[in-house]
N, C-alpha and C positions, 0 to 999 in steps of 0.2 A: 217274351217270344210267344207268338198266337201256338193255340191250339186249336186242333183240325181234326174232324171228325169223317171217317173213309167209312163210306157205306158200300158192299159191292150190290150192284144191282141187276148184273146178267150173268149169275152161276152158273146157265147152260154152255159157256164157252169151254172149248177143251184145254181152252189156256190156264183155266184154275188148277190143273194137276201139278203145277209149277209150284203151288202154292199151299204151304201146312195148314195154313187159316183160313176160312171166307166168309167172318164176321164182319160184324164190326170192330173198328181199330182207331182208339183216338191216342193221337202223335203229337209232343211238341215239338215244333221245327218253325223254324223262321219264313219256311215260303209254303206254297203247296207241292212243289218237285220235291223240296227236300222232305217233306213228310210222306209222300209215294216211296222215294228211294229208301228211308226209314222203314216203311211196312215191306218192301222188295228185302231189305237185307235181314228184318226178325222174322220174314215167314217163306222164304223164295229157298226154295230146294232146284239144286244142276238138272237141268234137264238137255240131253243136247241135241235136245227134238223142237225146245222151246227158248230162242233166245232170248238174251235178257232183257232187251231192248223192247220184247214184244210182249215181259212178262205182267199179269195183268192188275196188279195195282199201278202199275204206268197208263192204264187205258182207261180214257174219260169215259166210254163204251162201257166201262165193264164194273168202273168205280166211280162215285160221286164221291167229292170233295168239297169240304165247307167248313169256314171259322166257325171256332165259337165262341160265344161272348159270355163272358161269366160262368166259365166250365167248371168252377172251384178246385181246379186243377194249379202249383204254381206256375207261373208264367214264367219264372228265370230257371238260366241250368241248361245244360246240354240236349240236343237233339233227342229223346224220347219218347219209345211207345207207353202208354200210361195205362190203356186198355188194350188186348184183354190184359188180366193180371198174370197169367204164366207166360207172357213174353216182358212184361216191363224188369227192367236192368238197374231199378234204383229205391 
């Protein structure tokens, strides 16, 4: 499964209060949706000011996303945040 590295790139949105993190986040997940909605559910706190749909590791605006290649990270195994290390679950 690739790994993908989320960089946020416009922290002045007021869409980030949605969000515990606004690092960097690298995620294994099989597409690039699936590694956004992976960072949306290990750092996305209810806001119901802020829908989820708008929440902004969903927003190419506001995150860049990109494979990595030879992350030394493994590639098999379930949808995972790998970085940072107080959200990874394995």
């Amino acid at each position: 499964m690739p790994i993908w590295r989320l960089t946020p790139i416009d922290l002045a949105s007021p869409l980030w209060t949605a969000s515990n993190y606004t690092g960097i986040a690298v995620i294994r997940a099989a597409t690039e949706r699936d590694a956004r909605q992976a960072a949306v559910q290990g750092f996305g706190k209810e806001l119901p000011s802020i829908p989820w749909h708008t929440h902004p590791w969903y927003q190419l605006a506001l995150v860049a996303c990109e494979e990595l290649i030879d992350s030394g990270y493994p590639e098999t195994g379930p949808t995972v945040i790998l970085e940072p290390a107080e959200y990874t679950s394995w």
